[in-house]
N, CA, C and O atoms as CSV, one atom per row, in Angstrom:
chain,resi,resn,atom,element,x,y,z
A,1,UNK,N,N,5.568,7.689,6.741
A,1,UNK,CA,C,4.918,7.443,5.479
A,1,UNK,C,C,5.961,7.297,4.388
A,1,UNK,O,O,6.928,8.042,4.541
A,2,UNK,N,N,5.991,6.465,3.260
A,2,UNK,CA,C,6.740,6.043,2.302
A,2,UNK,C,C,6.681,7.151,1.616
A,2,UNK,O,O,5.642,7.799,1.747
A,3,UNK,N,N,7.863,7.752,0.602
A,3,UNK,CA,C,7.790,8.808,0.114
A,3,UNK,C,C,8.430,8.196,-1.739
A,3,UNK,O,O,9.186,7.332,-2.183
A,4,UNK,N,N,7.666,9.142,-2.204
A,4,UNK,CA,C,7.886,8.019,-3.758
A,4,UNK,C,C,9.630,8.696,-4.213
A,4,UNK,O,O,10.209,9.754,-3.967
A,5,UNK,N,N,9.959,7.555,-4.904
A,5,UNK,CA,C,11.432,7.998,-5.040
A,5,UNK,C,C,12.003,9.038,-5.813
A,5,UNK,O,O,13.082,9.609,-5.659
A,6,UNK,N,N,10.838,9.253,-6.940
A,6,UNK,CA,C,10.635,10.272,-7.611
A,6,UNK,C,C,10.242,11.314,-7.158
A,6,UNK,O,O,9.032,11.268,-7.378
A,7,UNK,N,N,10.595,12.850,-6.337
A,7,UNK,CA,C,9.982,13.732,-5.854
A,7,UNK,C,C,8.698,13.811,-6.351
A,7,UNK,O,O,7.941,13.811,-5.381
A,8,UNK,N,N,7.882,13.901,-7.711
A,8,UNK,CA,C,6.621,13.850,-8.096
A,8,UNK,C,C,6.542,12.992,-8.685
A,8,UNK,O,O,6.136,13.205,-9.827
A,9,UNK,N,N,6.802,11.794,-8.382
A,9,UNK,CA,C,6.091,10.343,-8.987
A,9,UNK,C,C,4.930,10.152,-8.632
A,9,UNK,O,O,4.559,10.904,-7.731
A,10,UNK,N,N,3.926,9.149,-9.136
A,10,UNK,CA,C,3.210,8.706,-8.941
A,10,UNK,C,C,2.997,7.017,-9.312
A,10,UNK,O,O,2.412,6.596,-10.310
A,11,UNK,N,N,3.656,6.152,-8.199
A,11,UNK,CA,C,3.652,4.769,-8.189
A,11,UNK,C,C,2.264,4.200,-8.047
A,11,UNK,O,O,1.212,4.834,-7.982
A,12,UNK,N,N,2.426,3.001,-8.012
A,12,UNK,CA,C,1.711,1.954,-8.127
A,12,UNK,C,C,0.520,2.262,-6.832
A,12,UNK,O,O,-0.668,2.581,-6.873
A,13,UNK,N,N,1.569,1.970,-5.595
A,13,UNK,CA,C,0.871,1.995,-3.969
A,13,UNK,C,C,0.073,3.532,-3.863
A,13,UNK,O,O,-0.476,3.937,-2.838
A,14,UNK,N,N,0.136,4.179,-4.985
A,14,UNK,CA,C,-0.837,5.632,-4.777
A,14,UNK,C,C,-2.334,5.592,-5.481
A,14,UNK,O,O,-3.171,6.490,-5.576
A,15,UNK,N,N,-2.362,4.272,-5.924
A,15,UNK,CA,C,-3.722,4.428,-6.806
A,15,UNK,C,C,-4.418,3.436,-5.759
A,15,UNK,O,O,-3.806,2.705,-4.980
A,16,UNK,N,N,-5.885,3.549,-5.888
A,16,UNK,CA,C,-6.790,3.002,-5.206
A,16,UNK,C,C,-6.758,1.482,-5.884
A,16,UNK,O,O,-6.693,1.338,-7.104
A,17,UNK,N,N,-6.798,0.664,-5.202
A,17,UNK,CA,C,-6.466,-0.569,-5.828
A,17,UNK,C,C,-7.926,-1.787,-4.878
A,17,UNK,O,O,-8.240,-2.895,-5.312
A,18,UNK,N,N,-8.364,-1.320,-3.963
A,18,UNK,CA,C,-9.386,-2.188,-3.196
A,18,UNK,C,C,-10.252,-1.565,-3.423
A,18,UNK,O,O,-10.125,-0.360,-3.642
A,19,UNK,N,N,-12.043,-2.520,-3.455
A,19,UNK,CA,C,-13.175,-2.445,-3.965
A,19,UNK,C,C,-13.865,-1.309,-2.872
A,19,UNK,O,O,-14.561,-0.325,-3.122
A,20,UNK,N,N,-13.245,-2.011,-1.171
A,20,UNK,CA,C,-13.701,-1.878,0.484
A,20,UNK,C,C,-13.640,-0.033,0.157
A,20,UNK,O,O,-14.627,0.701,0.206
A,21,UNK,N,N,-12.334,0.370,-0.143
A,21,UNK,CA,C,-11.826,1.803,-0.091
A,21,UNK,C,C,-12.659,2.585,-1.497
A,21,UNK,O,O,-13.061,3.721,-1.246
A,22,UNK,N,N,-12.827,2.270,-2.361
A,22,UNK,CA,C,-13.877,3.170,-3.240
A,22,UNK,C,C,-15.009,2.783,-2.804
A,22,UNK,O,O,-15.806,3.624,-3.220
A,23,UNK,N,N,-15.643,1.898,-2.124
A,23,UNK,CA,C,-17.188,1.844,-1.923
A,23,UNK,C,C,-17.341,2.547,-0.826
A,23,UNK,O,O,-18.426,3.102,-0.646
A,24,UNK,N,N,-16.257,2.679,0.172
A,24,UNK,CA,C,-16.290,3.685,1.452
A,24,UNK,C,C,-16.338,5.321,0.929
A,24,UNK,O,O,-17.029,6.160,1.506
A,25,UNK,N,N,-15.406,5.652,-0.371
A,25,UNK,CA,C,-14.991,6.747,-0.879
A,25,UNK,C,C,-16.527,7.301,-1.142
A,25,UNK,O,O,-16.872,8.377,-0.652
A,26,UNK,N,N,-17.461,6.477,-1.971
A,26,UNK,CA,C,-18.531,6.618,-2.812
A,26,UNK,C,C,-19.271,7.062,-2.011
A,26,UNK,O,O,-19.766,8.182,-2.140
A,27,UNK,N,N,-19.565,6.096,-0.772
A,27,UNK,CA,C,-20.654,6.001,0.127
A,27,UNK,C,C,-20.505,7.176,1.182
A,27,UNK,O,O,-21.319,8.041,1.507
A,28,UNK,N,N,-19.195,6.934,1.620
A,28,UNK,CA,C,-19.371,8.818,2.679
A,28,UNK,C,C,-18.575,9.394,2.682
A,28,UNK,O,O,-17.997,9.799,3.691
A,29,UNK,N,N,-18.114,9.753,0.871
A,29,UNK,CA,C,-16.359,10.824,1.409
A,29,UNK,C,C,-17.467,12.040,0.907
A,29,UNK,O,O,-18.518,11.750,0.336
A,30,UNK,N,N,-17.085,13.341,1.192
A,30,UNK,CA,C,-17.204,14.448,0.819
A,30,UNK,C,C,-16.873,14.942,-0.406
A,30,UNK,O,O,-16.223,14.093,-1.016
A,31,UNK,N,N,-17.048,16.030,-1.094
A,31,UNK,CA,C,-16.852,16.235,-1.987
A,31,UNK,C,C,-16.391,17.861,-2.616
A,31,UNK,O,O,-17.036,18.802,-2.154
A,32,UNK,N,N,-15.797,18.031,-3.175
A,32,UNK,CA,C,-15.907,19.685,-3.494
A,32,UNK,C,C,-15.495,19.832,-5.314
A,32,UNK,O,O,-14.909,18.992,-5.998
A,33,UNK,N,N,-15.982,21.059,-5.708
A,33,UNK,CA,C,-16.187,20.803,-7.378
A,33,UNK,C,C,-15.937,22.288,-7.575
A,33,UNK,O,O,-16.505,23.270,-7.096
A,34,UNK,N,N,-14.276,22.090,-8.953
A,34,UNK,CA,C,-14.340,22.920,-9.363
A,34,UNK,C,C,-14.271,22.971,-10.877
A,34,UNK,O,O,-13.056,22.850,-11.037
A,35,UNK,N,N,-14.673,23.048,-11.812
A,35,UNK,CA,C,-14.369,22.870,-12.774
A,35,UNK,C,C,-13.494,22.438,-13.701
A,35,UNK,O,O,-12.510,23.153,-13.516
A,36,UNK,N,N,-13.314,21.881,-14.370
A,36,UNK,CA,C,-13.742,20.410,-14.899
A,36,UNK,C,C,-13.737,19.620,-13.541
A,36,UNK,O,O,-13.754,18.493,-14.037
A,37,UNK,N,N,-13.728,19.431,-12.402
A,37,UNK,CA,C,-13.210,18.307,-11.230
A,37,UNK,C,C,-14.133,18.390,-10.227
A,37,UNK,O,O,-14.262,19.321,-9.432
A,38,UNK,N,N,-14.991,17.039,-10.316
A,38,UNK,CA,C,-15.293,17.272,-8.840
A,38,UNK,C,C,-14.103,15.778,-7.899
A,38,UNK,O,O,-13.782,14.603,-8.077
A,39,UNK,N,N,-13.985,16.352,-7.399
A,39,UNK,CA,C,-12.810,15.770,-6.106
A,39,UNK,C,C,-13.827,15.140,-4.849
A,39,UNK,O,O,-14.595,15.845,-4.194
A,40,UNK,N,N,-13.686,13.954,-4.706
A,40,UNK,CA,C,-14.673,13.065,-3.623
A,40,UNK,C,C,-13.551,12.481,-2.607
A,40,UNK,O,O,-13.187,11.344,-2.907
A,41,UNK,N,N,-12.822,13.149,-1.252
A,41,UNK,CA,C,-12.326,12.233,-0.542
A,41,UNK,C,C,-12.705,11.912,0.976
A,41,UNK,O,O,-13.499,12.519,1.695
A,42,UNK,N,N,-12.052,10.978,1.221
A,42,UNK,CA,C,-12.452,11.162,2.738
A,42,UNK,C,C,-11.114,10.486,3.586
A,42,UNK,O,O,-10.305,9.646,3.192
A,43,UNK,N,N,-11.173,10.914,4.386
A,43,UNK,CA,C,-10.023,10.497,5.118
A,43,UNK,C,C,-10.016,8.946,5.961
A,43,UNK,O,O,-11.086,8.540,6.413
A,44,UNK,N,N,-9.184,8.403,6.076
A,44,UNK,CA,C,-9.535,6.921,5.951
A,44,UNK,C,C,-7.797,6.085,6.080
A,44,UNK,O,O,-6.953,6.154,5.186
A,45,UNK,N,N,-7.607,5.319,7.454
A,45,UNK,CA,C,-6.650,4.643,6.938
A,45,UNK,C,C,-6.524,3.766,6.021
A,45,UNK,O,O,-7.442,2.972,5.820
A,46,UNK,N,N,-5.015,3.720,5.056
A,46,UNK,CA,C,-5.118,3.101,3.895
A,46,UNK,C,C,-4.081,1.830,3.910
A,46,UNK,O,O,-3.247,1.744,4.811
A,47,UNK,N,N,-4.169,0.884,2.907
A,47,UNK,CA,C,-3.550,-0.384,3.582
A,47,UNK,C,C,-2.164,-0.249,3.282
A,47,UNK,O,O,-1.477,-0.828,4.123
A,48,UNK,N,N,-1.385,0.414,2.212
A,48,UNK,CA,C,-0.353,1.253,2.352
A,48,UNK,C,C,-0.030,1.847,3.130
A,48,UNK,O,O,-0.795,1.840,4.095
A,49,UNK,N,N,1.223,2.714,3.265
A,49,UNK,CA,C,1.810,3.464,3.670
A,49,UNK,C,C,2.142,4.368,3.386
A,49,UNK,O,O,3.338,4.641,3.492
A,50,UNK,N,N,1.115,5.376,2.824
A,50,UNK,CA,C,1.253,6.011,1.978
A,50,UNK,C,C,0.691,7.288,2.532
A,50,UNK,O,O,0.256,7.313,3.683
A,51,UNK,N,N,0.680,8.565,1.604
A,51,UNK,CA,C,-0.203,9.784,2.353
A,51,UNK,C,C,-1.598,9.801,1.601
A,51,UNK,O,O,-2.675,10.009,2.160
A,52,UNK,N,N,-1.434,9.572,0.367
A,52,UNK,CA,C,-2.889,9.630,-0.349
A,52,UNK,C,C,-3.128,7.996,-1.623
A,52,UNK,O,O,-2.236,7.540,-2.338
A,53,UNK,N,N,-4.301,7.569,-1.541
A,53,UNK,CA,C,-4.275,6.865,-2.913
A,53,UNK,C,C,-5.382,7.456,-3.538
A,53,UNK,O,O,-6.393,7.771,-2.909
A,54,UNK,N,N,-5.199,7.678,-5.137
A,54,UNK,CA,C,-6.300,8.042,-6.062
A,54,UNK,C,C,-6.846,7.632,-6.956
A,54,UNK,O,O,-6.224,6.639,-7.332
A,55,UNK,N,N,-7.914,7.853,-7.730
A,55,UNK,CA,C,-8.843,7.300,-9.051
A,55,UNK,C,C,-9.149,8.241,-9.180
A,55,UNK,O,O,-9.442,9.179,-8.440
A,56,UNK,N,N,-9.072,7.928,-11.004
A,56,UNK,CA,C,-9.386,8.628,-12.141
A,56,UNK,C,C,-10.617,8.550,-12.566
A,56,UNK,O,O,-10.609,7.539,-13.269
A,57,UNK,N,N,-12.213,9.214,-12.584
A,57,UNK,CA,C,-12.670,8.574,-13.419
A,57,UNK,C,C,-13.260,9.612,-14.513
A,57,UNK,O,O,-13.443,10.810,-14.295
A,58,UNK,N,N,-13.448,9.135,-15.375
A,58,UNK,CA,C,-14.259,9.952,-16.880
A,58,UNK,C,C,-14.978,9.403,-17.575
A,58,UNK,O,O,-14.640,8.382,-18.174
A,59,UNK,N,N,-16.633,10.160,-17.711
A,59,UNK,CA,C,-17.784,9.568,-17.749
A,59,UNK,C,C,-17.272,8.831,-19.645
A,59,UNK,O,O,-16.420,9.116,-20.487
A,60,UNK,N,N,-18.249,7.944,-19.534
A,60,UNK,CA,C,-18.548,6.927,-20.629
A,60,UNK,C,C,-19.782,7.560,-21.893
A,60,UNK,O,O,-19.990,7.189,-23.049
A,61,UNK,N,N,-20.323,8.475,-21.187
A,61,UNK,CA,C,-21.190,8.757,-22.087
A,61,UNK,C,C,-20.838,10.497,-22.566
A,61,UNK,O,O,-21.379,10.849,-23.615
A,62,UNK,N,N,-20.279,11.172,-22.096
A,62,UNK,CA,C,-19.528,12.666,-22.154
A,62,UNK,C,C,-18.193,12.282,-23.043
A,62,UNK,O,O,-17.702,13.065,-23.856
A,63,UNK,N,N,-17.719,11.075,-22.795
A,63,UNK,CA,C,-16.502,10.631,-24.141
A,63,UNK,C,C,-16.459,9.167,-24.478
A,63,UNK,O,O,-15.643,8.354,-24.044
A,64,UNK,N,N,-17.674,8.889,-25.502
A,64,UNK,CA,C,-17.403,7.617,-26.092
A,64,UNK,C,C,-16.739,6.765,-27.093
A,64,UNK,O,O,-17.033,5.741,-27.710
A,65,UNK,N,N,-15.819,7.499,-27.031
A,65,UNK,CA,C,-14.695,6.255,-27.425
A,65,UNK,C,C,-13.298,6.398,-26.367
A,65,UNK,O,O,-12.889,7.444,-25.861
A,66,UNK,N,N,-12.840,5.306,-26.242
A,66,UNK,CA,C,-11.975,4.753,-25.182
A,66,UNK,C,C,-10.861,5.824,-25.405
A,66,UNK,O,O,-10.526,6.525,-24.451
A,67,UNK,N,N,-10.157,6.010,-26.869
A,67,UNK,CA,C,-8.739,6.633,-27.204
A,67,UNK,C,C,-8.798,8.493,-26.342
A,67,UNK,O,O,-7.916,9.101,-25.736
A,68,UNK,N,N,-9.981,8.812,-26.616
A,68,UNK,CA,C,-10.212,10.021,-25.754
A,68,UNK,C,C,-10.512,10.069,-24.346
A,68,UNK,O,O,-9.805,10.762,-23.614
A,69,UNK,N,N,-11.510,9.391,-23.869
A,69,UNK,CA,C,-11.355,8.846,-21.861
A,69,UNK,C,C,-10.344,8.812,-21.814
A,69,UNK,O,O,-9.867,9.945,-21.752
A,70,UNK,N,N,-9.462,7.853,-21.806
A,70,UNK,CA,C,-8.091,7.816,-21.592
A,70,UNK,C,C,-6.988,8.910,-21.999
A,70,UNK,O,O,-6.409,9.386,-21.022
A,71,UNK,N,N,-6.651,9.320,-23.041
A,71,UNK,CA,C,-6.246,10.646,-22.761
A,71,UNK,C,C,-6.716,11.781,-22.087
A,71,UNK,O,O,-5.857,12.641,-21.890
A,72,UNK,N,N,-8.393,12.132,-21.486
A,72,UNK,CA,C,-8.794,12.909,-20.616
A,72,UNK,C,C,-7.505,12.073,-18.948
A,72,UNK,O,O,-6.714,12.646,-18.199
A,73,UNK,N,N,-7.756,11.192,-19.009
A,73,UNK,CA,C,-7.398,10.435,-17.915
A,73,UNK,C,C,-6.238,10.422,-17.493
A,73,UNK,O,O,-5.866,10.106,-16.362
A,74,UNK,N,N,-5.369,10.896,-18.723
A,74,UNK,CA,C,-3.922,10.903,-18.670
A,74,UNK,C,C,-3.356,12.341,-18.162
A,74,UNK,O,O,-2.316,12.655,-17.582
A,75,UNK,N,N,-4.479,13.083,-18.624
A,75,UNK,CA,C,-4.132,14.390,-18.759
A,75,UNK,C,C,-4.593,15.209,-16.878
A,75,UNK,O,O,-4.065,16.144,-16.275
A,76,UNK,N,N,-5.800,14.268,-16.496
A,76,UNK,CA,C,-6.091,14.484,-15.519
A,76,UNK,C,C,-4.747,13.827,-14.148
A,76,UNK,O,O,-4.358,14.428,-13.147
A,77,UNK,N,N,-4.388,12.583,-14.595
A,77,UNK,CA,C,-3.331,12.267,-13.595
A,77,UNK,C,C,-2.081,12.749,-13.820
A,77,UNK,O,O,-1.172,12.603,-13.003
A,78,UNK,N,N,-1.979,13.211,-14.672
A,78,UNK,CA,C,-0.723,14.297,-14.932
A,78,UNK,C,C,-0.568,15.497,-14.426
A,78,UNK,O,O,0.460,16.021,-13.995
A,79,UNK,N,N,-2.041,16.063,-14.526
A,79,UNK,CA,C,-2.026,17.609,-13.444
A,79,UNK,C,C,-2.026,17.093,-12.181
A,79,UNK,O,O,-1.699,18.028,-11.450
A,80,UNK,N,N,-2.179,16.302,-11.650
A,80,UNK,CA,C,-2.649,15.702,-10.237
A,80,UNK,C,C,-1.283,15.755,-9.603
A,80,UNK,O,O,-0.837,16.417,-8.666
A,81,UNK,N,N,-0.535,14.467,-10.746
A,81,UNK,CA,C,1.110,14.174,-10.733
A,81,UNK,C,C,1.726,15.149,-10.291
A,81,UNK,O,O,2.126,15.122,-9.127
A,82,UNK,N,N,1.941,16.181,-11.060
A,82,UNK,CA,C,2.808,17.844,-10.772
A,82,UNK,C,C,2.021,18.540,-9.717
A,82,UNK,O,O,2.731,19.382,-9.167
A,83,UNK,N,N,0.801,18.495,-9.229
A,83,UNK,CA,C,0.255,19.395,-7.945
A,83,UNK,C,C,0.195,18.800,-6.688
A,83,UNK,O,O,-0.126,19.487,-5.718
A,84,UNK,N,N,0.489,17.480,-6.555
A,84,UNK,CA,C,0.232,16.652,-5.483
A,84,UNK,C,C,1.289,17.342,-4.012
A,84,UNK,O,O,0.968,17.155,-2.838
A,85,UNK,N,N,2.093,17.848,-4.294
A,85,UNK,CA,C,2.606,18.610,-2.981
A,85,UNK,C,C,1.675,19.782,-2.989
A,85,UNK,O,O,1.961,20.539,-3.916
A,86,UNK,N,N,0.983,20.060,-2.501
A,86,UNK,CA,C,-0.161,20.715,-2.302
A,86,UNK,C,C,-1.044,19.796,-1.097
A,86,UNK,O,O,-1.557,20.288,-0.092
A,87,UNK,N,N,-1.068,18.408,-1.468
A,87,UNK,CA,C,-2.082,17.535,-0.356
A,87,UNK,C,C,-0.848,17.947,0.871
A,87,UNK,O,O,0.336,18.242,0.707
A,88,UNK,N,N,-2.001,17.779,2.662
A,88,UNK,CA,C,-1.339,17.277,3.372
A,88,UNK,C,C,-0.568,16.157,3.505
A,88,UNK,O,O,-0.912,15.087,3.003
A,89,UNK,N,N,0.483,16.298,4.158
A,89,UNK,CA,C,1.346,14.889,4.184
A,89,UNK,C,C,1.422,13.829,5.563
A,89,UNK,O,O,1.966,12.765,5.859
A,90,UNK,N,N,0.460,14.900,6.229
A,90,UNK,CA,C,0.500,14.077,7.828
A,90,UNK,C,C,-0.876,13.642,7.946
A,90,UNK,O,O,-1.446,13.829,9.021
A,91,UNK,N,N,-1.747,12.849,6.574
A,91,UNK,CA,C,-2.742,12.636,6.689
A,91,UNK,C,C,-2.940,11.547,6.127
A,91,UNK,O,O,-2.152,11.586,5.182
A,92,UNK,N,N,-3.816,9.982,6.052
A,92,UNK,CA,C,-4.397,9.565,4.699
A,92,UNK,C,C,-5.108,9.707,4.128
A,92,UNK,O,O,-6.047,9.061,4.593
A,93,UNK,N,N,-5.469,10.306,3.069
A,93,UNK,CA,C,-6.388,10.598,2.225
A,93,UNK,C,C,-6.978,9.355,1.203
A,93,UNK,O,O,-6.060,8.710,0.696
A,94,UNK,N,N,-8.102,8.991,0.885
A,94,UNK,CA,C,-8.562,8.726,-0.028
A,94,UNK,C,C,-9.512,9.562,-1.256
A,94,UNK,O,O,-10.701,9.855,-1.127
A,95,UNK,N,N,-8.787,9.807,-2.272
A,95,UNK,CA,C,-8.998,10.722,-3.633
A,95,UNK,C,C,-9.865,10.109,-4.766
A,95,UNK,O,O,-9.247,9.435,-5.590
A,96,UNK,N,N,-11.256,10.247,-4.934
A,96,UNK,CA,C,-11.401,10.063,-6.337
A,96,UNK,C,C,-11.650,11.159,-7.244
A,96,UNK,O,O,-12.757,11.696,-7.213
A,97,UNK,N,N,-10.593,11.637,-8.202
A,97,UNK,CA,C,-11.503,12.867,-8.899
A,97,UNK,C,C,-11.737,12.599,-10.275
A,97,UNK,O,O,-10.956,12.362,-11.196
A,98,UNK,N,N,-13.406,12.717,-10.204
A,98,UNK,CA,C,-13.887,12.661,-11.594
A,98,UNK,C,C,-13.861,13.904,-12.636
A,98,UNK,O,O,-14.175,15.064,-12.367
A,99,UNK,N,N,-13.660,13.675,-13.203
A,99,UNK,CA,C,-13.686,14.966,-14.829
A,99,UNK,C,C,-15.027,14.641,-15.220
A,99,UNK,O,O,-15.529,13.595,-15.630
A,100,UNK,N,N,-15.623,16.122,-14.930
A,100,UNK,CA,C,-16.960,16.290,-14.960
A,100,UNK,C,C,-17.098,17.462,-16.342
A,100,UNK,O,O,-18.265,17.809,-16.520
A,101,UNK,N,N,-16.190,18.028,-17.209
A,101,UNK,CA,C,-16.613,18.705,-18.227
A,101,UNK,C,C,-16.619,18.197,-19.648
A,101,UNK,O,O,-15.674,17.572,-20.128
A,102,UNK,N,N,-17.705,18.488,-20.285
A,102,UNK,CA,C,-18.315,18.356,-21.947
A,102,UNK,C,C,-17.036,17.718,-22.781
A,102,UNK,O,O,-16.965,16.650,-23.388
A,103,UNK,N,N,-15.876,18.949,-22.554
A,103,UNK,CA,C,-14.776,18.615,-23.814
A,103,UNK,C,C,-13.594,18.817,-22.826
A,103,UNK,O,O,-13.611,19.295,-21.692
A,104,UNK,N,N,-12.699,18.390,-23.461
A,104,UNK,CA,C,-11.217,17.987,-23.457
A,104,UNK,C,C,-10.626,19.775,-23.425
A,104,UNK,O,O,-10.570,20.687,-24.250
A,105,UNK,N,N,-10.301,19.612,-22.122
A,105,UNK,CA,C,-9.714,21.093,-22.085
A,105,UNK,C,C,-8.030,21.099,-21.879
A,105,UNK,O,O,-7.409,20.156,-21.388
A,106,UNK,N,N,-7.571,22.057,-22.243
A,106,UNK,CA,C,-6.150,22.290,-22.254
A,106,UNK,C,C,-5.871,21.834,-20.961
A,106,UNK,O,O,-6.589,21.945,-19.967
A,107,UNK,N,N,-4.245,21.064,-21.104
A,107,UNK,CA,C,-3.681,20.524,-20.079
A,107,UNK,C,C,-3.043,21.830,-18.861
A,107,UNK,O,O,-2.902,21.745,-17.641
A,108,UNK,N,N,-2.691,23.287,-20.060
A,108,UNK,CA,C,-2.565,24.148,-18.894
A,108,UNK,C,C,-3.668,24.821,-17.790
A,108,UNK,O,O,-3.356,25.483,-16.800
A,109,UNK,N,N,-5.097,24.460,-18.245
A,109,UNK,CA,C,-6.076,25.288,-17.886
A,109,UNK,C,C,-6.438,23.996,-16.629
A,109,UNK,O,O,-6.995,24.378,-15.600
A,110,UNK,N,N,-6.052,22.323,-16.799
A,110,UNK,CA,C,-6.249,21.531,-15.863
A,110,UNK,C,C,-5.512,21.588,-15.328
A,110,UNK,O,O,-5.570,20.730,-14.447
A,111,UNK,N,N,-4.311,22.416,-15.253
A,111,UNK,CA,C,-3.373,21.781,-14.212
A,111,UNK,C,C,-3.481,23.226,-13.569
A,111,UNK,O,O,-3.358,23.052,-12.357
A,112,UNK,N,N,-3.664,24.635,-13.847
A,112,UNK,CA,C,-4.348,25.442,-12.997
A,112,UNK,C,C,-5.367,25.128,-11.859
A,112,UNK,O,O,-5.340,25.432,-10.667
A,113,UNK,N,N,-6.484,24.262,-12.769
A,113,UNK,CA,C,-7.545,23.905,-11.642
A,113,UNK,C,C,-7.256,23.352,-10.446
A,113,UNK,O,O,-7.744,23.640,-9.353
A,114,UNK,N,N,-6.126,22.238,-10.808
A,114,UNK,CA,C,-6.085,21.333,-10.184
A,114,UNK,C,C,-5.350,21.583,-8.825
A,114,UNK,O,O,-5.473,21.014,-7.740
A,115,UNK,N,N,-4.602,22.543,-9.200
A,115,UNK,CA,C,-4.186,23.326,-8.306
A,115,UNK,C,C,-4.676,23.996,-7.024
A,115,UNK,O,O,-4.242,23.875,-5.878
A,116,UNK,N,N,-5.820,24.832,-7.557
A,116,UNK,CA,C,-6.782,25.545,-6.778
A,116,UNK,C,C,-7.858,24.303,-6.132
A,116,UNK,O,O,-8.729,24.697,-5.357
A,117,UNK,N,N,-7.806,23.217,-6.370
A,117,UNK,CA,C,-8.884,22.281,-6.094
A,117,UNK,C,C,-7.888,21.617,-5.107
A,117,UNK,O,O,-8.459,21.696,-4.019
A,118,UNK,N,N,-7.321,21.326,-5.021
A,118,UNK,CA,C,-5.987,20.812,-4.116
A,118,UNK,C,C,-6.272,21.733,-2.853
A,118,UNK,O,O,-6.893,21.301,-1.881
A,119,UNK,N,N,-5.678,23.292,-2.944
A,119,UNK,CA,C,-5.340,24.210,-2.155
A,119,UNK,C,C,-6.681,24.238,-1.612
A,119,UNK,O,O,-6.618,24.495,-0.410
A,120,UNK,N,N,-8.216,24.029,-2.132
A,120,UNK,CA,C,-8.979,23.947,-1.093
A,120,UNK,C,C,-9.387,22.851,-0.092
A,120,UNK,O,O,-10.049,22.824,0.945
A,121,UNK,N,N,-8.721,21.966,-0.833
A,121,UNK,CA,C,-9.092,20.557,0.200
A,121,UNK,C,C,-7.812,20.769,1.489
A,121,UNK,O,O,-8.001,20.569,2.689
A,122,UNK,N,N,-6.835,21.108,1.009
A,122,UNK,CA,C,-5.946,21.291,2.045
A,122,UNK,C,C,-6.606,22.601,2.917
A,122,UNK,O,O,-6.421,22.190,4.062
A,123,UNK,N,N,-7.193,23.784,3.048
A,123,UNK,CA,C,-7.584,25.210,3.322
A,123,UNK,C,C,-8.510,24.024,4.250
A,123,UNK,O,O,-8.378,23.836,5.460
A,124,UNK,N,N,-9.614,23.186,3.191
A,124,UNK,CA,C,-11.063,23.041,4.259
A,124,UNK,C,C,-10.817,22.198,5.760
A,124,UNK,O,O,-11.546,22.210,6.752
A,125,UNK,N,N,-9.201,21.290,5.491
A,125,UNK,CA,C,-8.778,20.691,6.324
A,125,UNK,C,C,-8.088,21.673,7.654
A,125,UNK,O,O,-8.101,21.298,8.826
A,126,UNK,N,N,-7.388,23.240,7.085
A,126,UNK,CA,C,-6.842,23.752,8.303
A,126,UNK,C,C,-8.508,24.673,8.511
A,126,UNK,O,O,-8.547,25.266,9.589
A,127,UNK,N,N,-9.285,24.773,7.987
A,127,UNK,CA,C,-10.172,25.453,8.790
A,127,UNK,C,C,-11.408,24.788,9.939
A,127,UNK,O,O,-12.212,25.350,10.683
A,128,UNK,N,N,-11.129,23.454,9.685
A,128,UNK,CA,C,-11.995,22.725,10.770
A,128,UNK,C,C,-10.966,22.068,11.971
A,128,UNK,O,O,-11.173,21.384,12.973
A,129,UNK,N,N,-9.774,22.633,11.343
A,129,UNK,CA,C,-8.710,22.549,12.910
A,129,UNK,C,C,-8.182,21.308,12.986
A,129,UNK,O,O,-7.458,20.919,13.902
A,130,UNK,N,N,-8.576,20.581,11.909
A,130,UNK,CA,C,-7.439,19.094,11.631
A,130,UNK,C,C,-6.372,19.191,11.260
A,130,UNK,O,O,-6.074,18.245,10.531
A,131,UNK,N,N,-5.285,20.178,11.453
A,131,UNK,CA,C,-4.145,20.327,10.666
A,131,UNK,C,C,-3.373,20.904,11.719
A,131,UNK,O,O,-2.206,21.237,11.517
């Protein structure tokens, strides 16, 4: 698997970029939710070479104007950015995690979560013996 050159980068080939792979994501990935995040993936070869690709999304009607989505969005792929050694690496994953809370919460209190939301997707993977 390609490893980004940046120990915690997050390139181009890591974001979900085909319609096929989020309508598969939508239609039968699993899901687990922890506050602000619910996390939807499913495992799935990806057309990369990669270990995981992800999407951001943040509802339209919980933040309507664009300048705030997008900084939720920034703030969400930024905790993601710094926790991503946490995912397995001998796997492909497909990731969408939506930001599911009211207001704009501190970047330290998301990147806590994001943490613990990570460590269970990796946990739910060694407890059904895929790992």
């Amino acid at each position: 698997m390609a490893v980004p050159k940046k120990p915690l980068g997050l390139p181009k080939a890591y974001r979900i970029k085909r319609k096929k792979i989020m309508d598969a994501l939508i239609g039968e990935g699993e899901s687990l939710f922890l506050y602000p995040f619910k996390l939807i993936y499913k495992e799935m070869p990806l057309p990369e070479d990669v270990p995981f690709q992800m999407a951001v999304g943040v509802s339209k009607k919980r933040f309507r104007k664009a300048v705030r989505r997008n900084r939720v969005r920034r703030l969400v792929r930024e905790s993601f950015r710094l926790e991503q050694h946490r995912l397995p690496s001998d796997r492909q994953l497909a990731l969408l995690i939506v930001y599911v809370g009211k207001e704009e919460e501190k970047f330290d209190f998301m990147r806590r979560r994001m943490a613990r939301l990570l460590d269970m997707l990796t946990q739910k993977f060694k407890d059904n013996g895929q790992t």
